[in-house]
C-alpha positions as CSV (number, residue, x, y, z in Angstrom):
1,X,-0.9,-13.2,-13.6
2,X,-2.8,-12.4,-16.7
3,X,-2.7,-8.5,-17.1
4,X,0.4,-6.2,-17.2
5,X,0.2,-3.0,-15.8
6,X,1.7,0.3,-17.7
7,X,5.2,0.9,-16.1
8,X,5.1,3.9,-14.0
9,X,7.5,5.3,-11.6
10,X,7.6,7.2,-8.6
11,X,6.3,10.4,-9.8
12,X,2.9,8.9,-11.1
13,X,2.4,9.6,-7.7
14,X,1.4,13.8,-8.8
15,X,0.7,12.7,-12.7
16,X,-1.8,10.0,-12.2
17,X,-5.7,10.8,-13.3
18,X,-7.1,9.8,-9.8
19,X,-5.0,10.2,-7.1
20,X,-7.0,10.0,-3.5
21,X,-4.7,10.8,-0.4
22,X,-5.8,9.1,3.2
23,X,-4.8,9.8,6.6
24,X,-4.9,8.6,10.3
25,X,-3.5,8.6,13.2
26,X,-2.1,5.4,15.0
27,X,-0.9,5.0,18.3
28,X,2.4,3.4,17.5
29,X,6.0,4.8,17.0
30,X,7.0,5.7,13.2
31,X,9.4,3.3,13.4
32,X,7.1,0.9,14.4
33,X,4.2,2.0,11.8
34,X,7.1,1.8,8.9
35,X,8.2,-1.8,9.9
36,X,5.1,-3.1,9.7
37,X,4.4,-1.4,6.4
38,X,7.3,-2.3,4.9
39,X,8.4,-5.8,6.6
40,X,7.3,-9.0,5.7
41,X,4.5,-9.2,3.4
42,X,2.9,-11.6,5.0
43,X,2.4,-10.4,8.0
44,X,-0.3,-7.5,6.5
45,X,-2.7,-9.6,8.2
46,X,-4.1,-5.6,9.3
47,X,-5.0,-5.2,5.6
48,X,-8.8,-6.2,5.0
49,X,-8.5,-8.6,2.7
50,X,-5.3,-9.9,3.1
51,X,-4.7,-13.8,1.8
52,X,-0.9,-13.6,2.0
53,X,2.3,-12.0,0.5
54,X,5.9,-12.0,0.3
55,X,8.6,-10.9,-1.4
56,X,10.3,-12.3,-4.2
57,X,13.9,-10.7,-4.1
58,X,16.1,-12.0,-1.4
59,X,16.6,-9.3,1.5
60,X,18.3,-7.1,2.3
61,X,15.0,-5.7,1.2
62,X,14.6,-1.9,-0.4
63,X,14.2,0.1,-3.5
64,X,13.8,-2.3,-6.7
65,X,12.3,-5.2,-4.4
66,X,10.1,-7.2,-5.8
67,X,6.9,-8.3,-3.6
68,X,3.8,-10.5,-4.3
69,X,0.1,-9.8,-2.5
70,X,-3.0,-11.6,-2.2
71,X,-5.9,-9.6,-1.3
72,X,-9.2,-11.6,-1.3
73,X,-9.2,-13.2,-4.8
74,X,-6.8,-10.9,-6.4
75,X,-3.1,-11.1,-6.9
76,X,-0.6,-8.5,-7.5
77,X,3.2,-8.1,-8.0
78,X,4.8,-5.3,-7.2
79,X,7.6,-2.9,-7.7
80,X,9.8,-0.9,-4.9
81,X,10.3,2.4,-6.0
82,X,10.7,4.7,-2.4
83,X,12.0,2.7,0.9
84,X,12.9,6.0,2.9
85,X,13.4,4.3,6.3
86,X,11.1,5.7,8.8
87,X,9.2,7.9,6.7
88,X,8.4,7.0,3.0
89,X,7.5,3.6,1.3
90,X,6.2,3.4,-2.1
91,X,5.7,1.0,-4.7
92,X,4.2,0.6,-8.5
93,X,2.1,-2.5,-9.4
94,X,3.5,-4.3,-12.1
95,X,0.9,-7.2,-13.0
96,X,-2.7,-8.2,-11.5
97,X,-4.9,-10.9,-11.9
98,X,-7.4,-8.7,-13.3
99,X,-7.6,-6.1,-16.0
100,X,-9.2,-3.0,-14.0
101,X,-6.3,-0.7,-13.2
102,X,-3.6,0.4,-16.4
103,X,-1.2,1.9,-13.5
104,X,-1.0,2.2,-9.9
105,X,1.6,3.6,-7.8
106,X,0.9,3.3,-3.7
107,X,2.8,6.0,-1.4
108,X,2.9,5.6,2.4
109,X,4.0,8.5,4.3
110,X,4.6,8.2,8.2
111,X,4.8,11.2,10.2
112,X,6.2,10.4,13.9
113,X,5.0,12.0,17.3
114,X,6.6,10.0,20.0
115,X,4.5,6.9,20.3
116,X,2.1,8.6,18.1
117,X,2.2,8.4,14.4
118,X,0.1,9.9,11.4
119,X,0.4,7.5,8.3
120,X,-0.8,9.5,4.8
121,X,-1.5,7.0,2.1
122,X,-1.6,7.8,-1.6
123,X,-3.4,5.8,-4.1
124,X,-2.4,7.0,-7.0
125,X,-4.2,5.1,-10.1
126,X,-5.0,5.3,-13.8
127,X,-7.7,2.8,-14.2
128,X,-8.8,0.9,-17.1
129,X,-11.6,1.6,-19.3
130,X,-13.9,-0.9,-17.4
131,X,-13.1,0.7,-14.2
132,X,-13.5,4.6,-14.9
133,X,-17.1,5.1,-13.7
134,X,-16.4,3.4,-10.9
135,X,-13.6,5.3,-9.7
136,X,-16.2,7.5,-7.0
137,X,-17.2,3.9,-5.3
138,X,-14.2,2.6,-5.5
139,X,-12.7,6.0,-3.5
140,X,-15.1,5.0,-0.9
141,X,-14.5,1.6,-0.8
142,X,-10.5,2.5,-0.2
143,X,-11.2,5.1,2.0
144,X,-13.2,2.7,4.4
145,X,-10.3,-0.1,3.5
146,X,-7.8,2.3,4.7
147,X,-9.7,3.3,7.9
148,X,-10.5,0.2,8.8
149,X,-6.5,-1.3,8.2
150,X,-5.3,1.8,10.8
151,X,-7.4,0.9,13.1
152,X,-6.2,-2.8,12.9
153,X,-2.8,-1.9,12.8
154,X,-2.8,0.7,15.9
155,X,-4.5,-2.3,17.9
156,X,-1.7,-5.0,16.9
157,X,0.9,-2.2,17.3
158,X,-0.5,-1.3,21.0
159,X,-1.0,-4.3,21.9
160,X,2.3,-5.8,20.7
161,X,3.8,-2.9,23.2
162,X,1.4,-4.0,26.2
């Protein structure tokens, strides 16, 4: 991968410039919702995007993992910094393919209700100097990324249970 990103850690989550927070409900356990965040990498196939994944560090798998993504044409590796088992997931990018983010720390948050669950996702992100004006598009292009991955993942999730 070409470009290092800045090393961050968990609090970047409150520091970072831009910092957008999504939520939704899914109609899946929290236990449920957190394994599939958190499992197997390449099984994000509810991602748009997703080309593949996986981790690097043998299992058992939790804060300090390392994990690789694919998501269309772009590759990232990836940090573990929060594995709170059902609740909180986080992780800091640590190299793209691409030079538009300096920093970027992801938080997943998953509230349970029964076999209801509300996931809150933070992007926390300090782009780079090519990427600033875009940062309002690119908010709506997560935003509908997001959306659209909940609603994938509370079909598999339902569906997996009937």
């Amino acid at each position: 991968m070409a470009h290092q990103l800045r090393t961050v850690e968990l609090d970047f989550v409150d520091k970072a410039p831009h910092r957008f927070v999504f939520e939704a409900s899914v109609p899946a356990s929290q236990e449920s919702v957190f394994g599939a965040i958190s499992d197997d990498p390449s099984t994000w196939t509810w991602w748009p995007g997703h080309e593949g994944g996986a981790y690097e560090t043998p299992a058992p798998h939790g804060v300090g993992s390392r994990r690789e993504m694919h998501m269309g044409e772009s590759q990232y590796r990836e940090t573990i910094l929060a594995w709170d088992e059902p609740t909180r997931w986080a992780y800091r990018v640590d190299e793209s393919a691409d030079s538009l983010i300096d920093a970027l720390v992801e938080e997943w948050v998953v509230e349970g209700d029964g076999e209801r669950s509300t996931v809150r996702w933070t992007f926390a992100v300090e782009p780079g100097p090519d990427m600033e004006a875009a940062i309002p598009a690119a908010k709506t292009m997560i935003a509908d990324m997001f959306d659209q991955a909940m609603a994938n993942l509370g079909a598999r999730l339902s569906g997996a249970r009937g």
